[in-house]
NUNUDO-632708 format. One record per residue (C-alpha): residue number from 1; residue in one letter; chain; x, y, z. Coordinates in Angstrom, 1 decimal, always signed. Layout:
<pts>
<pt><dolo>NUM</dolo><tido>A</tido><zase>A</zase><c1>X</c1><c2>Y</c2><c3>Z</c3></pt>
...
</pts>
This chain:
<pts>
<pt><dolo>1</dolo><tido>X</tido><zase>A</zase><c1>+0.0</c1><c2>+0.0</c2><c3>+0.0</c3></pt>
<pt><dolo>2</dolo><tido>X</tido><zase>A</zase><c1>+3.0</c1><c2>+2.4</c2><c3>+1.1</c3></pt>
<pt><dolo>3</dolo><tido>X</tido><zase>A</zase><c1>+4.7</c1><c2>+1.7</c2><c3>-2.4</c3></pt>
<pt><dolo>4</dolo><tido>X</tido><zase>A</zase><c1>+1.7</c1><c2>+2.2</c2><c3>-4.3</c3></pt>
<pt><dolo>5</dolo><tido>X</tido><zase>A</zase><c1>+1.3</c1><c2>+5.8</c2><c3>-2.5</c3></pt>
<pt><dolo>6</dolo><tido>X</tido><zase>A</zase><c1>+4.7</c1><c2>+6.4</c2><c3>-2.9</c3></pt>
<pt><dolo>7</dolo><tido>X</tido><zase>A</zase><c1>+4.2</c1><c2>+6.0</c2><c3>-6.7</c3></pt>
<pt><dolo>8</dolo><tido>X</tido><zase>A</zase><c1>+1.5</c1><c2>+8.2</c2><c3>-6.6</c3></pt>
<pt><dolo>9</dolo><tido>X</tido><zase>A</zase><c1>+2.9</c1><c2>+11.3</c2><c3>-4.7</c3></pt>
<pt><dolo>10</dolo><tido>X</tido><zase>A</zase><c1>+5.7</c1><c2>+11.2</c2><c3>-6.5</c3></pt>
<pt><dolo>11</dolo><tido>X</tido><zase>A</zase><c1>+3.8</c1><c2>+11.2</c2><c3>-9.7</c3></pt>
<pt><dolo>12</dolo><tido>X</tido><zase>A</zase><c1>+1.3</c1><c2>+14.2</c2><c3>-8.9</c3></pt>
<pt><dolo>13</dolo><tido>X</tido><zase>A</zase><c1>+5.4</c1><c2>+16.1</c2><c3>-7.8</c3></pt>
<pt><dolo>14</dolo><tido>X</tido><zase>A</zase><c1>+6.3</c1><c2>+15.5</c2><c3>-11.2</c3></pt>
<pt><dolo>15</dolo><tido>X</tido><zase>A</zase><c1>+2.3</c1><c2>+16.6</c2><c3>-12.4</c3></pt>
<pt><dolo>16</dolo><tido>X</tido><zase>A</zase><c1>+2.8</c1><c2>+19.6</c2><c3>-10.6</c3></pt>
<pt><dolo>17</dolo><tido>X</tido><zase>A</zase><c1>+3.9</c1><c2>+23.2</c2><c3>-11.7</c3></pt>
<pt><dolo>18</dolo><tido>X</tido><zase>A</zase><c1>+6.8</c1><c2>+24.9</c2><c3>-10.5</c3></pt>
<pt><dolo>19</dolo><tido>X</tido><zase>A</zase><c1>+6.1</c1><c2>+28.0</c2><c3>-8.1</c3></pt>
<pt><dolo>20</dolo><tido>X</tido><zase>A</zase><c1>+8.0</c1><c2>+29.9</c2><c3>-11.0</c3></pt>
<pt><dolo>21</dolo><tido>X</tido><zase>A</zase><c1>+5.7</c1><c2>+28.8</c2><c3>-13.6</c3></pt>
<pt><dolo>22</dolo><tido>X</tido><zase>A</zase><c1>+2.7</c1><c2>+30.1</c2><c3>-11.5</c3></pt>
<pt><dolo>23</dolo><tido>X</tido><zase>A</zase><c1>+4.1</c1><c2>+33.4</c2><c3>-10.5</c3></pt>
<pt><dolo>24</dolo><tido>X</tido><zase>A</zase><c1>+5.3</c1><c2>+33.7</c2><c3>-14.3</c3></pt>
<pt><dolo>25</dolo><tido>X</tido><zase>A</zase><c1>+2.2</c1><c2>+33.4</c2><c3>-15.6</c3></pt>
<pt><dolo>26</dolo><tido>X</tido><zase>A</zase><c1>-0.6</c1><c2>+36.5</c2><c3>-15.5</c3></pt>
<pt><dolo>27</dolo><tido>X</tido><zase>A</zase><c1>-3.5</c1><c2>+34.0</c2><c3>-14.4</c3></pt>
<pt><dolo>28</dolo><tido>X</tido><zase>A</zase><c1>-2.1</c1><c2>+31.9</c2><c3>-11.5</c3></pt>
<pt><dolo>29</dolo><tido>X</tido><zase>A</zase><c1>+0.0</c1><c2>+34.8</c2><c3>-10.5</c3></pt>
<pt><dolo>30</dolo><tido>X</tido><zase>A</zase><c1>-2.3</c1><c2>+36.3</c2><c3>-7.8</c3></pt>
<pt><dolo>31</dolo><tido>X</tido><zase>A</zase><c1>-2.8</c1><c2>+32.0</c2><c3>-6.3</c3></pt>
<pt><dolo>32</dolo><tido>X</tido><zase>A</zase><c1>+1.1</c1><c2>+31.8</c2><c3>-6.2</c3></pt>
<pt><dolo>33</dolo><tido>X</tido><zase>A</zase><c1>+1.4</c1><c2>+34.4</c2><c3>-3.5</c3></pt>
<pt><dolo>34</dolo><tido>X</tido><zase>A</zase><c1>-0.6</c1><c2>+32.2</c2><c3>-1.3</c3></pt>
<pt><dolo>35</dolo><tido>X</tido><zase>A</zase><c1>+1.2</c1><c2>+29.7</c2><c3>-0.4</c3></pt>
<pt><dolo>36</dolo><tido>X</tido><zase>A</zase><c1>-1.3</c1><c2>+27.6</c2><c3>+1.8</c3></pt>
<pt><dolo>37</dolo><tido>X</tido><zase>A</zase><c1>-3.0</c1><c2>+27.2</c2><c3>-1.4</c3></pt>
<pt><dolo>38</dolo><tido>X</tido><zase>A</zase><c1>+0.1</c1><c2>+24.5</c2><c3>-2.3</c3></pt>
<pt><dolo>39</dolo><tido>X</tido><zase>A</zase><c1>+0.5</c1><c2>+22.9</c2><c3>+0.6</c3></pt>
<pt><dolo>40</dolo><tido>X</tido><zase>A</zase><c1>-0.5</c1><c2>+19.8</c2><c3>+2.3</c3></pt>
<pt><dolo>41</dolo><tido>X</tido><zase>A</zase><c1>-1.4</c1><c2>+20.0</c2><c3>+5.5</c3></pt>
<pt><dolo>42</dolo><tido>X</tido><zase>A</zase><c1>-4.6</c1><c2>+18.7</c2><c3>+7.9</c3></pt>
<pt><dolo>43</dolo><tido>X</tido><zase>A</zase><c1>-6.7</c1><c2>+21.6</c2><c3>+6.7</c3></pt>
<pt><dolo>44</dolo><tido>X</tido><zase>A</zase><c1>-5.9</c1><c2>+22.1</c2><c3>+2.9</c3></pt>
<pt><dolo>45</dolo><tido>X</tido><zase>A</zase><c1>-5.9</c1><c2>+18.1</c2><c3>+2.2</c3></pt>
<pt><dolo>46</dolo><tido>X</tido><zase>A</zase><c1>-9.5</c1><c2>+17.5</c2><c3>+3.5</c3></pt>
<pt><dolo>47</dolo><tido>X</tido><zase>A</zase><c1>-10.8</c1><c2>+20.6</c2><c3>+1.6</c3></pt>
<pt><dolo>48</dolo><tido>X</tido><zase>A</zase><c1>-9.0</c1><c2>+20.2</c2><c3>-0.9</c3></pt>
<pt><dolo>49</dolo><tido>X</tido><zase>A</zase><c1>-10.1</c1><c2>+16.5</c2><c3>-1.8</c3></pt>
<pt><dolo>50</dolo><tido>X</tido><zase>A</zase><c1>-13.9</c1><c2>+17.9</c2><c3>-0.9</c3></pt>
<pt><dolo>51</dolo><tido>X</tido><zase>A</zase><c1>-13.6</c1><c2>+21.1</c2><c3>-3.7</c3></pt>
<pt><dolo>52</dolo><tido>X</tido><zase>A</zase><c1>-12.3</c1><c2>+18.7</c2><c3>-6.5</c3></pt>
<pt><dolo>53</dolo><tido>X</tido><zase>A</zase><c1>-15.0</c1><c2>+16.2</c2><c3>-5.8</c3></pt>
<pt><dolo>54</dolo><tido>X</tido><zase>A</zase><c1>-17.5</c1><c2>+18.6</c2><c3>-5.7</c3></pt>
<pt><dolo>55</dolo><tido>X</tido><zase>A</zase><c1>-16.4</c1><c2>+20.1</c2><c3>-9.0</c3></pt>
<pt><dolo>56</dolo><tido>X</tido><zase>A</zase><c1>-15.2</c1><c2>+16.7</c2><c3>-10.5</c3></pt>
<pt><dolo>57</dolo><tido>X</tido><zase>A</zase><c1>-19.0</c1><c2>+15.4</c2><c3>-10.3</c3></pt>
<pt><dolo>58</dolo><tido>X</tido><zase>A</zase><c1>-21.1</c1><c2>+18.7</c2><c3>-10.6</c3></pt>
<pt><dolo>59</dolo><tido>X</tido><zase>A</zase><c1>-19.4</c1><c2>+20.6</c2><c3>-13.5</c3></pt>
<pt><dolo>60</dolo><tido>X</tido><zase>A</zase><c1>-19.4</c1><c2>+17.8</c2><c3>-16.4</c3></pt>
<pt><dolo>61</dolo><tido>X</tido><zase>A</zase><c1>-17.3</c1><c2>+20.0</c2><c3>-18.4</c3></pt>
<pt><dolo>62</dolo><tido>X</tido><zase>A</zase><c1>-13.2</c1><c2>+19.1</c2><c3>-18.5</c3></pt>
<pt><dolo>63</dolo><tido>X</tido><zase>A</zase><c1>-11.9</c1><c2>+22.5</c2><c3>-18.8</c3></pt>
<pt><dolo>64</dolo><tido>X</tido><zase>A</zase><c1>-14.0</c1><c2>+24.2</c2><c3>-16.2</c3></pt>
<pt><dolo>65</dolo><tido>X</tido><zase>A</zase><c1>-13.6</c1><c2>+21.4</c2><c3>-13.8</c3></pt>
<pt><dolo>66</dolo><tido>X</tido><zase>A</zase><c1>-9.5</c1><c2>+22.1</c2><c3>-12.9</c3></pt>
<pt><dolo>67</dolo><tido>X</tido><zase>A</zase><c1>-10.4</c1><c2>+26.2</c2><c3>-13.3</c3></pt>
<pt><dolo>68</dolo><tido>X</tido><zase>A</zase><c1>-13.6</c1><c2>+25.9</c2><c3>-11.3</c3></pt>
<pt><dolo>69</dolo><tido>X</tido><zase>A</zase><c1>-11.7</c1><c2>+23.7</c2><c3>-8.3</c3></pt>
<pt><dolo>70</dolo><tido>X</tido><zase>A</zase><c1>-8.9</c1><c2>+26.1</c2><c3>-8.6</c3></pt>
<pt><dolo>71</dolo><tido>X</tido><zase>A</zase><c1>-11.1</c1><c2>+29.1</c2><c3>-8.1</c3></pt>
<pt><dolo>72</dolo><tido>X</tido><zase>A</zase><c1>-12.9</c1><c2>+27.4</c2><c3>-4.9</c3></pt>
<pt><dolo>73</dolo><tido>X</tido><zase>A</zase><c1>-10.0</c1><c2>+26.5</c2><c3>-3.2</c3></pt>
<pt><dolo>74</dolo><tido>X</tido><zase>A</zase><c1>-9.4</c1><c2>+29.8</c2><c3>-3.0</c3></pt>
<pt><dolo>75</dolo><tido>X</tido><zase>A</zase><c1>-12.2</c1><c2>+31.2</c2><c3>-0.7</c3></pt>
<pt><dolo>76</dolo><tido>X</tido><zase>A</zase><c1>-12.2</c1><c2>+27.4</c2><c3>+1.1</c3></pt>
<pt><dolo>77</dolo><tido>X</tido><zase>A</zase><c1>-8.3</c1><c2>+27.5</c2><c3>+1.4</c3></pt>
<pt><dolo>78</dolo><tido>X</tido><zase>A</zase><c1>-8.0</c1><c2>+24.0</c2><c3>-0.5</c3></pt>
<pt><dolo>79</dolo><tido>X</tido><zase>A</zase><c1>-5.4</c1><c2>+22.3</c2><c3>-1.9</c3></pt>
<pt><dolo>80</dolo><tido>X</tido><zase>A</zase><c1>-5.6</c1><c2>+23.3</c2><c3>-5.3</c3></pt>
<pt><dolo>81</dolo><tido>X</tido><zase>A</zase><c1>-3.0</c1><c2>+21.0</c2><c3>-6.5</c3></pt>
<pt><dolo>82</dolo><tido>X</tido><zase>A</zase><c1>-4.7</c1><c2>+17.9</c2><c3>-5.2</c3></pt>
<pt><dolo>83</dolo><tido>X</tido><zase>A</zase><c1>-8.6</c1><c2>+19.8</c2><c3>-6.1</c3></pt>
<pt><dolo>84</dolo><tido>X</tido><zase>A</zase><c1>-7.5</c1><c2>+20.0</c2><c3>-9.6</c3></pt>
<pt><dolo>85</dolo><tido>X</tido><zase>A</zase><c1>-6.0</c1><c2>+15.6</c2><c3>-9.8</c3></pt>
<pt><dolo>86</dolo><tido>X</tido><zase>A</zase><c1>-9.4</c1><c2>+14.9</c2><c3>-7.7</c3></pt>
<pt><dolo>87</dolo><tido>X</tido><zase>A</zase><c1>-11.6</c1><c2>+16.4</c2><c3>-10.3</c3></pt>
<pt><dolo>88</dolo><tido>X</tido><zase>A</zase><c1>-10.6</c1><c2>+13.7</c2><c3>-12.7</c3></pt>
<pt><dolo>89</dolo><tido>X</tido><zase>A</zase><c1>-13.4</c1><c2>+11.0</c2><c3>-10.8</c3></pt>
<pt><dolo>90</dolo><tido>X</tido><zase>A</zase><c1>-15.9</c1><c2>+12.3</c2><c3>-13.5</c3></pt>
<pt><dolo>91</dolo><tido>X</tido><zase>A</zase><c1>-13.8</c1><c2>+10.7</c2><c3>-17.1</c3></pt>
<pt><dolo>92</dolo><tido>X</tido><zase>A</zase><c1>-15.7</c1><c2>+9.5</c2><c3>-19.7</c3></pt>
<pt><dolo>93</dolo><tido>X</tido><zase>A</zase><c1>-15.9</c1><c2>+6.1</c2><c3>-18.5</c3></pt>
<pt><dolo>94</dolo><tido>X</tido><zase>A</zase><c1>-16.9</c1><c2>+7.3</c2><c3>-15.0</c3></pt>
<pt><dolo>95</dolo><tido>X</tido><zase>A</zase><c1>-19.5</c1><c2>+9.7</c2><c3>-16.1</c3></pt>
<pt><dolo>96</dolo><tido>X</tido><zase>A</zase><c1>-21.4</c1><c2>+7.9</c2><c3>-18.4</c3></pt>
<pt><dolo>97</dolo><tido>X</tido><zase>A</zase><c1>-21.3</c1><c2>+4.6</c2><c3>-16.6</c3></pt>
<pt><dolo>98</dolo><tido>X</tido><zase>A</zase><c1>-22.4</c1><c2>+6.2</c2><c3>-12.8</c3></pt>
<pt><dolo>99</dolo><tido>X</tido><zase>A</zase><c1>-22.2</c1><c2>+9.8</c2><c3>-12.4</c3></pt>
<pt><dolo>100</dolo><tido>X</tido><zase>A</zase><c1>-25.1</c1><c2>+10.4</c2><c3>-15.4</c3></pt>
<pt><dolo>101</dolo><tido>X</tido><zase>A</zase><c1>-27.5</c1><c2>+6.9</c2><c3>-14.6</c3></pt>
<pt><dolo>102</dolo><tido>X</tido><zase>A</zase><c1>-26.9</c1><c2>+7.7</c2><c3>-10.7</c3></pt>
<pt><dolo>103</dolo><tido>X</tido><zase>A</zase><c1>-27.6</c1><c2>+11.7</c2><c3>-11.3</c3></pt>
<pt><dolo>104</dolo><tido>X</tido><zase>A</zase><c1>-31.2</c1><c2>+10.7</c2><c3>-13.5</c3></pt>
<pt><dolo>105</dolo><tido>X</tido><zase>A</zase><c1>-32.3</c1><c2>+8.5</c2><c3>-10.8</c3></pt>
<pt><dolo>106</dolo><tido>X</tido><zase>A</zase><c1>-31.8</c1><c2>+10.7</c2><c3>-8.1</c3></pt>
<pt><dolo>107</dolo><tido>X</tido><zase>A</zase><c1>-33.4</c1><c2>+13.3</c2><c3>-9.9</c3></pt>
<pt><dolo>108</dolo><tido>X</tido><zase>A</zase><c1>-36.7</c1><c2>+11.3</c2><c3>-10.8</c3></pt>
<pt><dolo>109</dolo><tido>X</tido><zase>A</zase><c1>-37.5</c1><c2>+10.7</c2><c3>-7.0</c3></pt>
<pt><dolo>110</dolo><tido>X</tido><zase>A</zase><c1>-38.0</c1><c2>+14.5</c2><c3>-7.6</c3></pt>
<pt><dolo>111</dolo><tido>X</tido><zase>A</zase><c1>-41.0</c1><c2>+13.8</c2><c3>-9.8</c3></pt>
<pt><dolo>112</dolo><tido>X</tido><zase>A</zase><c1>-39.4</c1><c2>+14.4</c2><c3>-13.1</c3></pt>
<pt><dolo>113</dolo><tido>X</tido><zase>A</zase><c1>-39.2</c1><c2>+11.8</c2><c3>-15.7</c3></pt>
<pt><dolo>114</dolo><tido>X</tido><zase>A</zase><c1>-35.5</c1><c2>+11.6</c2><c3>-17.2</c3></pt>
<pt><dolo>115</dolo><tido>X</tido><zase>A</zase><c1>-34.8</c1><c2>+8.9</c2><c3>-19.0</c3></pt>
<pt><dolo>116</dolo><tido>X</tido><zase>A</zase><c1>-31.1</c1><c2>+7.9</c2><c3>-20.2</c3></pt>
<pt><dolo>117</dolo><tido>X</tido><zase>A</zase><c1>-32.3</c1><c2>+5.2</c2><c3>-22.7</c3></pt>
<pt><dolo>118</dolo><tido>X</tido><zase>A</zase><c1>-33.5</c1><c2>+8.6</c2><c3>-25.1</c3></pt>
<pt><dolo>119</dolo><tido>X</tido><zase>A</zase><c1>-29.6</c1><c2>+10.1</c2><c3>-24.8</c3></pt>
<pt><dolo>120</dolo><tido>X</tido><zase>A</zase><c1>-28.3</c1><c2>+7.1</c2><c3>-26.0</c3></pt>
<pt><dolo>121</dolo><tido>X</tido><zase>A</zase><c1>-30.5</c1><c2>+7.1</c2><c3>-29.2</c3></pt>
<pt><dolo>122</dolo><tido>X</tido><zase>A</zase><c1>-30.2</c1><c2>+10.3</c2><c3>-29.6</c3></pt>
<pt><dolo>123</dolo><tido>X</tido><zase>A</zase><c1>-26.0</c1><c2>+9.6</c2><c3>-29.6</c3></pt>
<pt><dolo>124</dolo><tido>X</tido><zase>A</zase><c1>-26.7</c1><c2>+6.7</c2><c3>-32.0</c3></pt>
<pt><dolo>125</dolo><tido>X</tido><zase>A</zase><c1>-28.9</c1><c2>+8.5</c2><c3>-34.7</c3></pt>
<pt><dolo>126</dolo><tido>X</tido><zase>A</zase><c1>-26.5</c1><c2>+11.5</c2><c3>-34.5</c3></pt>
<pt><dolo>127</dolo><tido>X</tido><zase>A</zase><c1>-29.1</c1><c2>+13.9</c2><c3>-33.3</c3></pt>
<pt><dolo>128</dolo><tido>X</tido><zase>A</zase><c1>-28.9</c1><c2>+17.8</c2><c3>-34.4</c3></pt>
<pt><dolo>129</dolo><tido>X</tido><zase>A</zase><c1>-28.7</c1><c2>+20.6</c2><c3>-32.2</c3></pt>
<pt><dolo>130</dolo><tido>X</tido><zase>A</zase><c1>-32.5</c1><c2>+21.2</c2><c3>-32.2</c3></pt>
<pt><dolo>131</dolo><tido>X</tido><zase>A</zase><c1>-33.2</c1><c2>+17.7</c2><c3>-31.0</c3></pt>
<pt><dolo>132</dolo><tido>X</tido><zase>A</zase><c1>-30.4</c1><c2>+18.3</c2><c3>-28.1</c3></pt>
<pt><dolo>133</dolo><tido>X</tido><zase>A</zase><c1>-32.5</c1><c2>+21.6</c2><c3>-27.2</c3></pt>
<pt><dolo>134</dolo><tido>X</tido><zase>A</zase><c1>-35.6</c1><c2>+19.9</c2><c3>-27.2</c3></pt>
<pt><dolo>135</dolo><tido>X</tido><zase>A</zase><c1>-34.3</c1><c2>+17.1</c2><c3>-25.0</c3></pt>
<pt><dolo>136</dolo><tido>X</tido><zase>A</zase><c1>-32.2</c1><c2>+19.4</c2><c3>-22.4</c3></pt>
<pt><dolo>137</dolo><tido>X</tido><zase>A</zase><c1>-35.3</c1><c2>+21.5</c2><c3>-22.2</c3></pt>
<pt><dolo>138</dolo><tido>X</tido><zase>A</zase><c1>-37.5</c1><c2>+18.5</c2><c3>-20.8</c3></pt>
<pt><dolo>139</dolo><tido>X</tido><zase>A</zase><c1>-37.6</c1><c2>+17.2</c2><c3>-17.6</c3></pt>
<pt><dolo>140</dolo><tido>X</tido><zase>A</zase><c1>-34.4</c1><c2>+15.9</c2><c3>-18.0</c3></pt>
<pt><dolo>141</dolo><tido>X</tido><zase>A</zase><c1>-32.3</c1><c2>+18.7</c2><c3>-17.6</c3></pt>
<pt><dolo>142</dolo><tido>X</tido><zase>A</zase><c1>-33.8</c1><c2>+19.7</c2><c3>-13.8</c3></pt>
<pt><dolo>143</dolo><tido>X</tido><zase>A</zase><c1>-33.4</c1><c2>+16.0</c2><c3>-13.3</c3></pt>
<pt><dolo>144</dolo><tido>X</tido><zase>A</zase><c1>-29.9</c1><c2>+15.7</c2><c3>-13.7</c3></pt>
<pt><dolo>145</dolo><tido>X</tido><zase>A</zase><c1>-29.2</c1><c2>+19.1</c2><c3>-12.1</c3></pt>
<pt><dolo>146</dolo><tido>X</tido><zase>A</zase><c1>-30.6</c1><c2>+18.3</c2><c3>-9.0</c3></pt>
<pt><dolo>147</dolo><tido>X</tido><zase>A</zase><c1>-29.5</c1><c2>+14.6</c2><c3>-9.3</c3></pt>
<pt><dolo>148</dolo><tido>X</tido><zase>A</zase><c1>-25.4</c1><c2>+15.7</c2><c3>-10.0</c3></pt>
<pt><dolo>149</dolo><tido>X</tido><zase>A</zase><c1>-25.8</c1><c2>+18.3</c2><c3>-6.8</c3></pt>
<pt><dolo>150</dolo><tido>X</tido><zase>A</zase><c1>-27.0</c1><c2>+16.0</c2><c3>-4.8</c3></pt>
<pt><dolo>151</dolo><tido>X</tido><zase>A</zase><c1>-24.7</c1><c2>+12.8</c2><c3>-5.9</c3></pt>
<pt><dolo>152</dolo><tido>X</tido><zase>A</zase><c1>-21.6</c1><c2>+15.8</c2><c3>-5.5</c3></pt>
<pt><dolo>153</dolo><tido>X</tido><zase>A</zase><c1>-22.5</c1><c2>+17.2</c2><c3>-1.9</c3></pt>
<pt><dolo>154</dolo><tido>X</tido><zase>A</zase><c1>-22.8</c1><c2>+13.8</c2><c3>-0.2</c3></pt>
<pt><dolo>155</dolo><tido>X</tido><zase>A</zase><c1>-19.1</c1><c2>+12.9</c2><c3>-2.4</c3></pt>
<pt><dolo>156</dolo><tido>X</tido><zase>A</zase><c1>-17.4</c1><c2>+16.2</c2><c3>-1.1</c3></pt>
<pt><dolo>157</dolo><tido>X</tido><zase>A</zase><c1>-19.0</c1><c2>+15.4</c2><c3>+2.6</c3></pt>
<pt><dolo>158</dolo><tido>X</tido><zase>A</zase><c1>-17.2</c1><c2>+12.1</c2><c3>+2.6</c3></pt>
<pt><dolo>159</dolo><tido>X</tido><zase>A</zase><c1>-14.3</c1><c2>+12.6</c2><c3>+0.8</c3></pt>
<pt><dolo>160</dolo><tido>X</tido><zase>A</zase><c1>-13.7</c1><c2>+15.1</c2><c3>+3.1</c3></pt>
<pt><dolo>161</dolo><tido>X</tido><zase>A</zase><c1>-14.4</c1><c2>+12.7</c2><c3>+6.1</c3></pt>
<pt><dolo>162</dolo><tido>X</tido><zase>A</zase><c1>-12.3</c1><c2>+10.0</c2><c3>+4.7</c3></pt>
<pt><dolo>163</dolo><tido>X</tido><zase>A</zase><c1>-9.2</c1><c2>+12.0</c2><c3>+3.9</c3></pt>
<pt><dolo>164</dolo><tido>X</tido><zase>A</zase><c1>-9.1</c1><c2>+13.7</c2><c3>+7.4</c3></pt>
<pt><dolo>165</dolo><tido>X</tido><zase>A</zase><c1>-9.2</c1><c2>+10.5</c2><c3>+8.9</c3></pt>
<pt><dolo>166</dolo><tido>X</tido><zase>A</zase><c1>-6.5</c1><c2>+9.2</c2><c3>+6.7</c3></pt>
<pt><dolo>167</dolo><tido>X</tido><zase>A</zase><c1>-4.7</c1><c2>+12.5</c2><c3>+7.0</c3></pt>
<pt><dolo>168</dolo><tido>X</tido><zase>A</zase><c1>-4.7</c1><c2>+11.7</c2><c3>+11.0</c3></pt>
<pt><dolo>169</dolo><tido>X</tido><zase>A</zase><c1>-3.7</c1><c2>+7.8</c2><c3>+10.3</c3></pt>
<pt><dolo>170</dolo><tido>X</tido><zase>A</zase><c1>-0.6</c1><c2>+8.6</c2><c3>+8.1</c3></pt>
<pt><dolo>171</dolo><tido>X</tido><zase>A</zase><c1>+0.5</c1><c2>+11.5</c2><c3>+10.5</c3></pt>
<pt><dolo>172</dolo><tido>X</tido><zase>A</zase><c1>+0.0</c1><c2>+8.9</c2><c3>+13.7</c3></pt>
<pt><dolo>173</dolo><tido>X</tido><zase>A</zase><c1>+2.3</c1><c2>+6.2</c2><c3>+12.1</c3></pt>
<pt><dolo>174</dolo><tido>X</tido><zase>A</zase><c1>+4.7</c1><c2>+8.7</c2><c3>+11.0</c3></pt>
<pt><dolo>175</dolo><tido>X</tido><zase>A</zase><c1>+4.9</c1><c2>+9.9</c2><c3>+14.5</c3></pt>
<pt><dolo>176</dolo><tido>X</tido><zase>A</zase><c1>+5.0</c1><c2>+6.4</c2><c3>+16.0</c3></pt>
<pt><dolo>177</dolo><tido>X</tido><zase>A</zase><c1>+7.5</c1><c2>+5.3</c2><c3>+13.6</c3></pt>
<pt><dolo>178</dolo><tido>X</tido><zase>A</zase><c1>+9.7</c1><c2>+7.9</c2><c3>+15.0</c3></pt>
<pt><dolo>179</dolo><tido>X</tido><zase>A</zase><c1>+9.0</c1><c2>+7.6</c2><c3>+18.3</c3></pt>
<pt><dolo>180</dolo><tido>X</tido><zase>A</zase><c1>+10.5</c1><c2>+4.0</c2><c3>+17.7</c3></pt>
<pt><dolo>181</dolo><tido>X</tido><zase>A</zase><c1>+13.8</c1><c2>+4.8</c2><c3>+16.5</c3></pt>
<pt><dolo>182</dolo><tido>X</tido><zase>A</zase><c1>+15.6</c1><c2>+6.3</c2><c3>+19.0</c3></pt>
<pt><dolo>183</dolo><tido>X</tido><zase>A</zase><c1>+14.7</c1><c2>+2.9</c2><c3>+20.8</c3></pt>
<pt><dolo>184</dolo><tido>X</tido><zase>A</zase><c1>+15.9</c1><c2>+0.7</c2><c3>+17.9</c3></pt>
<pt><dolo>185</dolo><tido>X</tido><zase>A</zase><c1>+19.5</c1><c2>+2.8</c2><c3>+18.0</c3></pt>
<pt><dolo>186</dolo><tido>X</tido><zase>A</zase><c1>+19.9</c1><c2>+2.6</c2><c3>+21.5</c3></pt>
<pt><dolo>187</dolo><tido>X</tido><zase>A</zase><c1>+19.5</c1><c2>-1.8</c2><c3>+21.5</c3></pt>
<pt><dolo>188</dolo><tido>X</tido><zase>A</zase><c1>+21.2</c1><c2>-2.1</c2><c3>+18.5</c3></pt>
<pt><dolo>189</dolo><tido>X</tido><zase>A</zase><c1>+24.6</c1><c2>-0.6</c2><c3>+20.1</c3></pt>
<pt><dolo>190</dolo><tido>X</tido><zase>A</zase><c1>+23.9</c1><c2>-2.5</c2><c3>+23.2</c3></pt>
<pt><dolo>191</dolo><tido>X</tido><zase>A</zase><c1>+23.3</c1><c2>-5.8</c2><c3>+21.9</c3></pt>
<pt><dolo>192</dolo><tido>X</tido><zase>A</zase><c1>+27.2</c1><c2>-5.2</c2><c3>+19.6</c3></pt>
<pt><dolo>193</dolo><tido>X</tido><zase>A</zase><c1>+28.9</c1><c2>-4.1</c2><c3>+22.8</c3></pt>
<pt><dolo>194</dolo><tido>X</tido><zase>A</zase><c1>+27.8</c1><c2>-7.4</c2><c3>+24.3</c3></pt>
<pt><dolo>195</dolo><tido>X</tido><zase>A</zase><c1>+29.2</c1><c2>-9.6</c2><c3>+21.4</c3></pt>
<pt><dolo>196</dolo><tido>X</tido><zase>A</zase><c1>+32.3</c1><c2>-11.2</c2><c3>+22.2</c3></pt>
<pt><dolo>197</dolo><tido>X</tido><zase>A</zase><c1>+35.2</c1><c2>-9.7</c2><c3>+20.5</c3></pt>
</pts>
């Protein structure tokens, strides 16, 4: 499990833009002077994780997504780096096989009648833009409004719950791990000394 998060970290470090690249560019210039916004600590980890999830499931949209976790952290005091890999949940594999079916059938305990079969056909027959219009202004649109805010509150609630958790596991075994070295040091040289020569 260690290696695997190893791998990862070290990954997102090489993902990750310099602090020179965001001060040198106009956009992420006013973010790089904050530097809490880069960190990882207890309280930018958990937010962080909650903001991209959020975004990630309730803007559909890749572009916006990164931009619209990046501008959230800022008021919330995420982790914008970790907001912005987070928001990849919602892929096209993700989204079309749980986000959107999971989104339509929250939304029709609402009373609305979405149905996904009628996106798929309209994908199929390669529908025009007035069919599309037609479609998103039936009852599925509200439907999977209401469904994707709903499905991306109770995400952001857990994920946030779950990485403060493991925030305080990872921190406790770091801290127990040295707490036990000093003891390992002090019987190793003991246990030499003893040895006859």
């Amino acid at each position: 499990m260690s290696a695997l998060l190893h791998r990862m970290s070290v990954w997102l470090h090489r993902q990750m833009p310099t602090h020179s690249q965001l001060e040198g560019n106009r956009f992420t210039r006013p973010f790089a002077k904050r530097q809490e916004l880069f960190r990882f600590t207890r309280r930018s980890v958990p937010r962080g994780m909650a903001v991209g999830m959020f975004i990630g499931i309730f803007a559909l949209i890749p572009g916006v997504q990164i931009v619209g976790a990046a501008l959230l952290c800022v008021p919330f005091r995420g982790n914008i780096p970790l907001a912005a890999a987070v928001t990849f949940i919602s892929n096209p594999f993700t989204t079309l096989l749980v986000i959107l079916p999971l989104a339509v059938a929250i939304g029709n305990t609402f009373g609305y009648h979405a149905d996904i079969a009628t996106v798929n056909a309209m994908v199929r027959e390669g529908a025009g833009l007035e069919q599309w219009w037609h479609w998103l202004l039936s009852d599925t649109a509200p439907s999977v409004v209401i469904g994707l805010f709903i499905q991306s509150v109770i995400a952001a609630v857990v994920s946030y719950v779950l990485s403060m958790w493991f925030w305080r596991w990872w921190i406790g075994r770091k801290h127990h791990a040295r707490r036990l070295r000093p003891a390992i040091r002090k019987v190793v040289p003991e246990t030499q000394s003893d040895a006859p020569a």
